[in-house]
C-alpha positions as CSV (number, residue, x, y, z in Angstrom):
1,X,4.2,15.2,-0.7
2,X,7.7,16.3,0.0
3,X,8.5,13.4,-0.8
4,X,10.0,15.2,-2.9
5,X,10.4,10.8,-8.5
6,X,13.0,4.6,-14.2
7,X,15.6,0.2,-17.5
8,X,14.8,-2.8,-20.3
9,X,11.4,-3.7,-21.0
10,X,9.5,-5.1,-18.1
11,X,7.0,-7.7,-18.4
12,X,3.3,-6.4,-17.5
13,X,3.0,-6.0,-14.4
14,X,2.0,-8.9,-12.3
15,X,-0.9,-7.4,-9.8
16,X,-3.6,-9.1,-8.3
17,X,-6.7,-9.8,-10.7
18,X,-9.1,-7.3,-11.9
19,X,-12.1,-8.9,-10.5
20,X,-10.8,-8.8,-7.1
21,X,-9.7,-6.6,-4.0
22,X,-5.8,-5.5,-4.6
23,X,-3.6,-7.2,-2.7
24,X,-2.2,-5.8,0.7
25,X,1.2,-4.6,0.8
26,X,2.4,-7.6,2.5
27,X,1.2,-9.9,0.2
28,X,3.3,-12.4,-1.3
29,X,1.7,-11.5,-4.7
30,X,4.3,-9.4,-6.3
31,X,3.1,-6.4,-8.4
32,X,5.7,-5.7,-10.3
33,X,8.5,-8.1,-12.1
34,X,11.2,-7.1,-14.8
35,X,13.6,-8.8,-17.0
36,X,16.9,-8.0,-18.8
37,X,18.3,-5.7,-15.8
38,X,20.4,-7.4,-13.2
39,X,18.5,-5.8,-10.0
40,X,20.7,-3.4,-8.1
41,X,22.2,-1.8,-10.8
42,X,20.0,0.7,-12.8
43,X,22.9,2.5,-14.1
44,X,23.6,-0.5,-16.5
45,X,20.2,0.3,-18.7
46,X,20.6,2.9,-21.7
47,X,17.0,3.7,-20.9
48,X,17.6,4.6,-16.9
49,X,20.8,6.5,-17.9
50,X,18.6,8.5,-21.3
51,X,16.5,8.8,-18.0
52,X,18.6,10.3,-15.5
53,X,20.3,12.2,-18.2
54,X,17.1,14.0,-19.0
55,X,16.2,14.5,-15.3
56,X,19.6,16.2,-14.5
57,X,19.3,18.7,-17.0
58,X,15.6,19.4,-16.0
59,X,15.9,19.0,-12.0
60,X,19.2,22.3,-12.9
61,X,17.0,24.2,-15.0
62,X,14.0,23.9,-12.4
63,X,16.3,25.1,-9.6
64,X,17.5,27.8,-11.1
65,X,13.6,29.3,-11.9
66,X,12.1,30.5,-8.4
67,X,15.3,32.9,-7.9
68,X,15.1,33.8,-11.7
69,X,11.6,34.2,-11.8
70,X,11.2,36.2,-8.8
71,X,14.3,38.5,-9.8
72,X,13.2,38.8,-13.7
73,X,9.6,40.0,-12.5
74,X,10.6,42.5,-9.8
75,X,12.8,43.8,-12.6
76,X,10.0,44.5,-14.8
77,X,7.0,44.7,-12.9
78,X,9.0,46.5,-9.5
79,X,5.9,44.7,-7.6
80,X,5.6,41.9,-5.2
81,X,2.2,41.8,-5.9
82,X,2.5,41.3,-9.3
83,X,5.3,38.3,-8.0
84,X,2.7,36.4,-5.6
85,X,0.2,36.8,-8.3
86,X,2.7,34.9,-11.2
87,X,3.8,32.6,-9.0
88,X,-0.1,31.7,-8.0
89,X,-0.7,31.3,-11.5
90,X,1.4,28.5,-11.8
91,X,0.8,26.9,-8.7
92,X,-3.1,26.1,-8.6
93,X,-2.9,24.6,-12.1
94,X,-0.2,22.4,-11.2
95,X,-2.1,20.9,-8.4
96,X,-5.7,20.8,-10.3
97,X,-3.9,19.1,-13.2
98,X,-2.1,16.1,-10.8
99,X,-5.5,13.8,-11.1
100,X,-5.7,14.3,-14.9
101,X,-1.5,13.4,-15.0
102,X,-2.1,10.6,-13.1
103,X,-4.3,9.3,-15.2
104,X,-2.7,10.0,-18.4
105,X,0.8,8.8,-17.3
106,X,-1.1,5.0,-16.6
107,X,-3.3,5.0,-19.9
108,X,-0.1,5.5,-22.5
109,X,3.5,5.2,-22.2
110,X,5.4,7.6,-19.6
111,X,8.6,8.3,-21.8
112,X,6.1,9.9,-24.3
113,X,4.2,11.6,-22.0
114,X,7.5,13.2,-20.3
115,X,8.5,14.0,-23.3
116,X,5.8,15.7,-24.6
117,X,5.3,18.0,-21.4
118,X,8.5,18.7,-20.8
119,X,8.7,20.2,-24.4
120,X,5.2,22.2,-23.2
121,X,6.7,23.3,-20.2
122,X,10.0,24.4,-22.6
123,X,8.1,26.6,-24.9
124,X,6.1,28.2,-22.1
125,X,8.8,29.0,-20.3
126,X,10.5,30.3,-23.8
127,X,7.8,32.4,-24.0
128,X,8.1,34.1,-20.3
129,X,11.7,34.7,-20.6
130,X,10.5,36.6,-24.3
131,X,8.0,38.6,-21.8
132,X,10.3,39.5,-19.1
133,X,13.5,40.4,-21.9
134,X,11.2,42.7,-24.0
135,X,9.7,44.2,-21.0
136,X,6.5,43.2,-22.6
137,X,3.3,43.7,-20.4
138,X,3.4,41.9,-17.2
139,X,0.0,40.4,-17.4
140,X,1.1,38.2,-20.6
141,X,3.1,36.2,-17.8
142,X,-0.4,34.9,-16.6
143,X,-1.3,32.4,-18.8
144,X,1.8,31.4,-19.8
145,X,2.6,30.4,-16.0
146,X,-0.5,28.8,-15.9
147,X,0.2,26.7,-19.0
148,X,3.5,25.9,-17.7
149,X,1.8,24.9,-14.0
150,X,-0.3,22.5,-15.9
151,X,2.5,20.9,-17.7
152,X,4.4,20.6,-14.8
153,X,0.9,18.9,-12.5
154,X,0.9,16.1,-15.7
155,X,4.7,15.9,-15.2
156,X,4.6,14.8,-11.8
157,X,2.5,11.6,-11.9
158,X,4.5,10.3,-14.5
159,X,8.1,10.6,-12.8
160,X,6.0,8.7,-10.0
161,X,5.3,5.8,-12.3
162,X,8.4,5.7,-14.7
163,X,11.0,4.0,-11.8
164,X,9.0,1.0,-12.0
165,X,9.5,0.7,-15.4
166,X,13.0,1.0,-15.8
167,X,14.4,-0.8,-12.4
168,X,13.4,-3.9,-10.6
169,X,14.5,-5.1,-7.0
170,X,17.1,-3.3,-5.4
171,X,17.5,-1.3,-8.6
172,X,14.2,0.6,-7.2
173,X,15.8,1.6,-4.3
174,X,19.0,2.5,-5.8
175,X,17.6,4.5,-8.9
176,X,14.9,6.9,-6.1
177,X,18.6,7.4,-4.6
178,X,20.6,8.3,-7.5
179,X,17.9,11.1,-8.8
180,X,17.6,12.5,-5.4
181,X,20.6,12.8,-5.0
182,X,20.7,14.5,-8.5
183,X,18.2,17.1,-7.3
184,X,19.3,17.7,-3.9
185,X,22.9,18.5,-5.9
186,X,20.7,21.0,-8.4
187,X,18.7,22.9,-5.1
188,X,22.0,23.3,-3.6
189,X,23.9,24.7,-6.5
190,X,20.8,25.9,-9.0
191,X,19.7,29.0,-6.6
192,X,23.9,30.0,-7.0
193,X,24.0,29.6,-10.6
194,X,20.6,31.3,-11.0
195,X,21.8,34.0,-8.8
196,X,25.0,35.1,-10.8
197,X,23.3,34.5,-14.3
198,X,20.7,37.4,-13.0
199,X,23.1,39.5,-11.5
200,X,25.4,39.4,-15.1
201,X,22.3,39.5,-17.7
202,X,19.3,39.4,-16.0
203,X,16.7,37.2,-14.8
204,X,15.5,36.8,-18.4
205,X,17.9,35.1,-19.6
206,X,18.3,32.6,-16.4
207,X,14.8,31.9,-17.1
208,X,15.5,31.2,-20.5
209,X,18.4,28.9,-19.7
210,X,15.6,26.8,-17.3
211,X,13.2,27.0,-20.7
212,X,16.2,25.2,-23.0
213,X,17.0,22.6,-20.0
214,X,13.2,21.5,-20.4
215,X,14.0,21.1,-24.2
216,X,17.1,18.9,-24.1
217,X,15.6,17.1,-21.1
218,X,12.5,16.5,-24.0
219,X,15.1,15.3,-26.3
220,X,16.7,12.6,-23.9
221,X,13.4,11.4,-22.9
222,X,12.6,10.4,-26.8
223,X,15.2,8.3,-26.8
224,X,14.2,6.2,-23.7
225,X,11.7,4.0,-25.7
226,X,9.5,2.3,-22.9
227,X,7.2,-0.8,-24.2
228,X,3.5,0.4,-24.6
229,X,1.8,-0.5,-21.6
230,X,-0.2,-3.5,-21.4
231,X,-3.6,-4.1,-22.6
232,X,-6.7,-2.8,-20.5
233,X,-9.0,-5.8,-19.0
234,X,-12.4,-4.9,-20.1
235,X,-13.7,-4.5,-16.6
236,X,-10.7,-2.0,-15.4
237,X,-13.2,0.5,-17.5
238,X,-11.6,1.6,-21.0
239,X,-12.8,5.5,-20.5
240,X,-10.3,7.9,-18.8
241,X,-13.1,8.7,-16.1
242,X,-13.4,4.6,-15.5
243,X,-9.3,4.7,-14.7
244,X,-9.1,8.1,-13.3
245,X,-11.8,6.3,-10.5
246,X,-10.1,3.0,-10.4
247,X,-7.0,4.7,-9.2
248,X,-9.1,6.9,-6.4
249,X,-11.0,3.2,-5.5
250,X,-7.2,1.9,-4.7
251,X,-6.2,4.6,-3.3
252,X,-8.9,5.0,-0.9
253,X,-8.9,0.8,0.2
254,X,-5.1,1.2,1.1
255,X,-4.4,2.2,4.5
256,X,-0.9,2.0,4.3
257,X,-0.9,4.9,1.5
258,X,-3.5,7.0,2.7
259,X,-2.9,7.7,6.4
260,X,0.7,8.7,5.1
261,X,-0.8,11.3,2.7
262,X,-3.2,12.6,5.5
263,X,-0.3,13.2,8.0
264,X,1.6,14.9,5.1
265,X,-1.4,16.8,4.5
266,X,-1.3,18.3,8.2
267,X,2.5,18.3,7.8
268,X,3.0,20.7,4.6
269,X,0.4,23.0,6.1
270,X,2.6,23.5,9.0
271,X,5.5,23.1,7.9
272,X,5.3,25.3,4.8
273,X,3.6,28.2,6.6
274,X,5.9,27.8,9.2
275,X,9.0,27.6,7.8
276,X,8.4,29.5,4.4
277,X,6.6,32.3,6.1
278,X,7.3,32.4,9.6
279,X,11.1,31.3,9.2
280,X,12.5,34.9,7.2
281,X,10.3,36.9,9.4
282,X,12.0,35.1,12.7
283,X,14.7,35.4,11.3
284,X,15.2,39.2,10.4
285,X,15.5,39.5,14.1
286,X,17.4,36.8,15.2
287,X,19.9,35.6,13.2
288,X,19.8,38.2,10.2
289,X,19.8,36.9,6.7
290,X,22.9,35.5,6.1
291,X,22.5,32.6,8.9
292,X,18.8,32.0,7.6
293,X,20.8,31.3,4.2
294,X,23.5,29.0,6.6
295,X,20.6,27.2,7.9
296,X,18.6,26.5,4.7
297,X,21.9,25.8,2.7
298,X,22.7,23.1,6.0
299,X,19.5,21.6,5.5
300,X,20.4,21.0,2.0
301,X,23.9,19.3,2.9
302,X,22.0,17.0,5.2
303,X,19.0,15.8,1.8
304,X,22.2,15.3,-0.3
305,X,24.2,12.9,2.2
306,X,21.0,10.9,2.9
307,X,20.3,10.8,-0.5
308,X,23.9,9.2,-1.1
309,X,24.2,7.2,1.1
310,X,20.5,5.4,0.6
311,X,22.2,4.1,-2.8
312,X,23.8,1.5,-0.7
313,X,21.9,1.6,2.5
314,X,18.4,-0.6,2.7
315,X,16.0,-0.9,6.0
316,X,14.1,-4.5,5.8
317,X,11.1,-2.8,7.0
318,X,11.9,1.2,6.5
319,X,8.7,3.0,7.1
320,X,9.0,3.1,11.2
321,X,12.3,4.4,11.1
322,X,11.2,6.7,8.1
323,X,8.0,8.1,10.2
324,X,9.9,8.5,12.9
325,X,12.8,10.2,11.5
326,X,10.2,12.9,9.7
327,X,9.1,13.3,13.1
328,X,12.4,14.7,14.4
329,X,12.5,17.1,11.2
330,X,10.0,19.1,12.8
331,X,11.8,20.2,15.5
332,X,13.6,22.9,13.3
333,X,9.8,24.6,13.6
334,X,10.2,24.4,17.7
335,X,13.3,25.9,17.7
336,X,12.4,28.9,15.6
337,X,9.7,29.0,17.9
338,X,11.9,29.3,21.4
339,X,14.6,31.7,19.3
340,X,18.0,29.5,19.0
341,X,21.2,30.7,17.8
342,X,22.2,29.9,14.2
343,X,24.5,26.6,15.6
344,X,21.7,24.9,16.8
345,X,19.0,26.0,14.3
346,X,21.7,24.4,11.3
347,X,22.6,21.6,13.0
348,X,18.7,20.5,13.6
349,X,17.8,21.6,9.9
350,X,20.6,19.3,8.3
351,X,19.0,16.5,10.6
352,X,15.8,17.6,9.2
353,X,17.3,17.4,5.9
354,X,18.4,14.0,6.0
355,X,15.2,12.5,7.2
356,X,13.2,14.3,4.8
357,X,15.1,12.5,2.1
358,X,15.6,9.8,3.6
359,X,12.1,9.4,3.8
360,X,11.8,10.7,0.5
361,X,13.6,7.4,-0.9
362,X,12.1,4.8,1.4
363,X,8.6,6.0,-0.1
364,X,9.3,6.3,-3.3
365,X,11.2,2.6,-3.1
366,X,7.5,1.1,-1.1
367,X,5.5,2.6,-3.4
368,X,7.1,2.0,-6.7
369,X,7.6,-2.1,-5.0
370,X,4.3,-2.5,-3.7
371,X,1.6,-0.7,-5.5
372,X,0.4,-2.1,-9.3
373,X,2.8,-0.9,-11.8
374,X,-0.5,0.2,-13.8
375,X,-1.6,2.4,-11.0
376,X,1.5,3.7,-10.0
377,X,0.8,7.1,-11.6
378,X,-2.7,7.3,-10.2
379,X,-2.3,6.5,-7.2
380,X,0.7,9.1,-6.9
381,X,-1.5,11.9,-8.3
382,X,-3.5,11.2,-5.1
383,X,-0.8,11.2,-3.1
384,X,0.6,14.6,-4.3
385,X,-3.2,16.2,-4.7
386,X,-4.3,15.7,-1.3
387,X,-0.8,16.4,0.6
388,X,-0.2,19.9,-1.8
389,X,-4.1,21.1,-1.1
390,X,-3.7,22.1,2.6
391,X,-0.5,24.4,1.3
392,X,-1.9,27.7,0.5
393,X,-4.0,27.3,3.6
394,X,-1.5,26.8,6.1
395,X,0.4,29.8,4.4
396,X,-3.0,31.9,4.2
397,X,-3.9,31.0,7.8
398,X,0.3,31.3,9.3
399,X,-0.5,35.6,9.6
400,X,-3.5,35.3,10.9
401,X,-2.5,32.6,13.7
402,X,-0.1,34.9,14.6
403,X,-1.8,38.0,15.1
404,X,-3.8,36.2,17.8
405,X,-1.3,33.9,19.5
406,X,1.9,35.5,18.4
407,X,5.1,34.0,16.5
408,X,6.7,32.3,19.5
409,X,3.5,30.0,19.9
410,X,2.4,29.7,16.3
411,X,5.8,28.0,15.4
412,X,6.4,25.9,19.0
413,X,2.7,24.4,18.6
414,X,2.7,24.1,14.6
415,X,6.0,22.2,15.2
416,X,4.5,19.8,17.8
417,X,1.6,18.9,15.7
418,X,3.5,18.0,12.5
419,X,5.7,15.7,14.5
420,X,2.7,14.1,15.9
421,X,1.3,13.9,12.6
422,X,4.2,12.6,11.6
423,X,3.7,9.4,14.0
424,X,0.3,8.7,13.9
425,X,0.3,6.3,10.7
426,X,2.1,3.9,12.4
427,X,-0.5,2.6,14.3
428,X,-1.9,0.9,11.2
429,X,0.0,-2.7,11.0
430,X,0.4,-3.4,7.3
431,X,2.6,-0.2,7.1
432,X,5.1,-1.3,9.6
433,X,5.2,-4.5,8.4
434,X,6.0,-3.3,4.6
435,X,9.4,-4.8,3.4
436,X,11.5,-3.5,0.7
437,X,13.3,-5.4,-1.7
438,X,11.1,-8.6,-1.0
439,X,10.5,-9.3,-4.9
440,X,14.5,-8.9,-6.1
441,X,17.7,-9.1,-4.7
């Protein structure tokens, strides 16, 4: 889920008892406590700052890949094909591996676990930028993506958990904030740096600058030094499989989680094939090039002020006002579809922007607040799995949609639908009733 992921040692988490049914969101059970961190102010724990430190270097090195990767294989390989084919190598591993992250991030301690991939994902990279610089053949980039895809799938779950663990309170909301804002800062000024780092020495070296960010992000993680987590109850099922189908069995009894990840399911689909496919091609005969770069790099203003300002701001009960606003960012889809000038298209992505993070933060804040600290990496990997699946499917199915009702009507209707989809989990109750920010202050 774009939705688009921690302090002192906590005590274990506080969640309702193993031989009974969770408790709802809007229980006055609290699932997660913490101790030695005034809450509200992350920043004052070595861990969080080891934390964000390490996430800052990564999040730059990550930003700058997709234009160096793309760049650095066209200037080997002079194919597109052989492009869509890398980049597909990485991307299905990452999403098969999310289930298996998410259970390894809640079985063993997630500073280790971040540690140890992003040193897997440094040395696979390493090894693609040694492809791409010694023009080595191009099919050696295959299993190196994939190794680097899986890393980054066991990544994921993990940054889901780790907040929990290193804020408490406010501090939950304020530390989602600060590292989005972190990364909307690196998509904004990564592509750029990537950009004149190929043009001066290739894209082999860009992609070997992403490799050593991975490594030093590794290093800062080690020194983070997160409690082990707490002993497993005997009936929680001590086997990997046991906890890999207790998360799914929470998962699947929460309404409030998994009508979101449905309607982001039907959301990415649209959304991505839409805008990632649909938008350049729209584009090229519209507003040419250089206002579908104005428009994307508005969209990307608009993340990074939400993201700032959501350091201070809190919503009692956000996740209306959060739906709805990923409702409106949408509409950017519509107005490809009807053929807008560049003005209007910028103005509605850096709306679209802004309630994209913003909803970003309020999820991140609910779930890390209201879901077992011990699941919180489980239940994430659900969340990403089934919201990422639809992906290549919406993009696979985007041509084909259009050869038989044309562009104009593909990207009106597919914008319609993902704002409806958008609005549709509000008609469960215990999701408009979930507060933030009920268990600290």
């Amino acid at each position: 889920m774009q939705h688009a992921l921690a302090r002192l040692p906590l005590v274990p988490a506080t969640d309702a008892p193993e031989d009974r049914e969770p408790e709802p969101p809007d229980s006055d059970a609290s699932p997660v406590t913490g101790t030695g961190l005034t809450s509200g102010q992350p920043l004052r724990s070595p861990a969080f700052r080891w934390f964000l430190s390490g996430q800052s270097i990564s999040m730059a090195g990550s930003a700058m890949s997709p234009v160096a990767l793309a760049f650095g294989v066209l200037e080997v390989t002079h194919s597109a094909a052989w492009l869509s084919v890398v980049t597909t190598a990485a991307l299905v591993p990452m999403v098969a591996a999310l289930l298996l992250g998410g259970g390894i991030a809640d079985r063993y301690r997630r500073d280790t676990v971040l540690c140890l991939t992003s040193l897997g994902a440094g040395l696979t990279q390493a090894g693609v930028a040694f492809v791409l610089l010694a023009h080595l053949q191009p099919a050696l980039l295959l299993p190196l993506s994939a190794l680097n895809g899986v890393f980054q799938g066991l990544t994921k779950p993990a940054l889901r958990g780790i907040v929990s663990n290193l804020a408490a309170g406010r501090g939950i909301q304020q530390a989602s904030s600060l590292l989005a804002s972190v990364r909307n800062t690196a998509r904004i000024l990564g592509p750029a740096g990537a950009g004149l780092l190929t043009a001066s020495v290739g894209g082999g070296w860009a992609i070997a600058a992403d490799a050593v960010s991975f490594l030093l992000a590794a290093a800062c993680f080690a020194r983070m030094s997160l409690p082990d987590p707490p002993p497993r109850a005997h009936d929680s099922g001590s086997t990997m499989l046991g906890e890999l189908r207790e998360g799914w069995a929470y998962f699947s009894s929460q309404p409030w989680i998994w009508t979101v990840t449905s309607a982001f399911a039907v959301f990415n689909a649209l959304n991505m094939g839409v805008w990632q496919i649909l938008g350049p091609v729209i584009a090229n005969g519209t507003i040419g090039a250089d206002g579908w770069g104005l428009v994307l790099g508005a969209r990307g203003v608009g993340a990074l002020l939400a993201s700032v300002l959501m350091v201070k701001l809190t919503v009692r009960q956000p996740m209306a006002p959060a739906l709805s606003l990923m409702a409106l960012s949408a509409v950017p889809l519509i107005l490809l579809g009807i053929g807008v000038n560049t003005v209007w298209l910028a103005a509605a992505a850096f709306v679209s922007g802004v309630a994209s993070e913003f909803f970003t933060v309020v999820w991140e804040t609910v779930c890390n607040t209201h879901i077992p600290e011990r699941l919180l990496s489980r239940v994430g990997a659900h969340d990403e799995f089934w919201s990422f699946v639809p992906i290549p499917i919406g993009q696979l199915s985007t041509p084909v949609l259009v050869a038989a009702f044309g562009t104009a009507a593909v990207a009106v209707t597919g914008g319609g639908v993902a704002a409806v989809a958008m609005l549709v989990p509000l008609l469960v109750p215990s999701l408009r009733r979930i507060e933030v920010n009920r268990h600290g202050t």
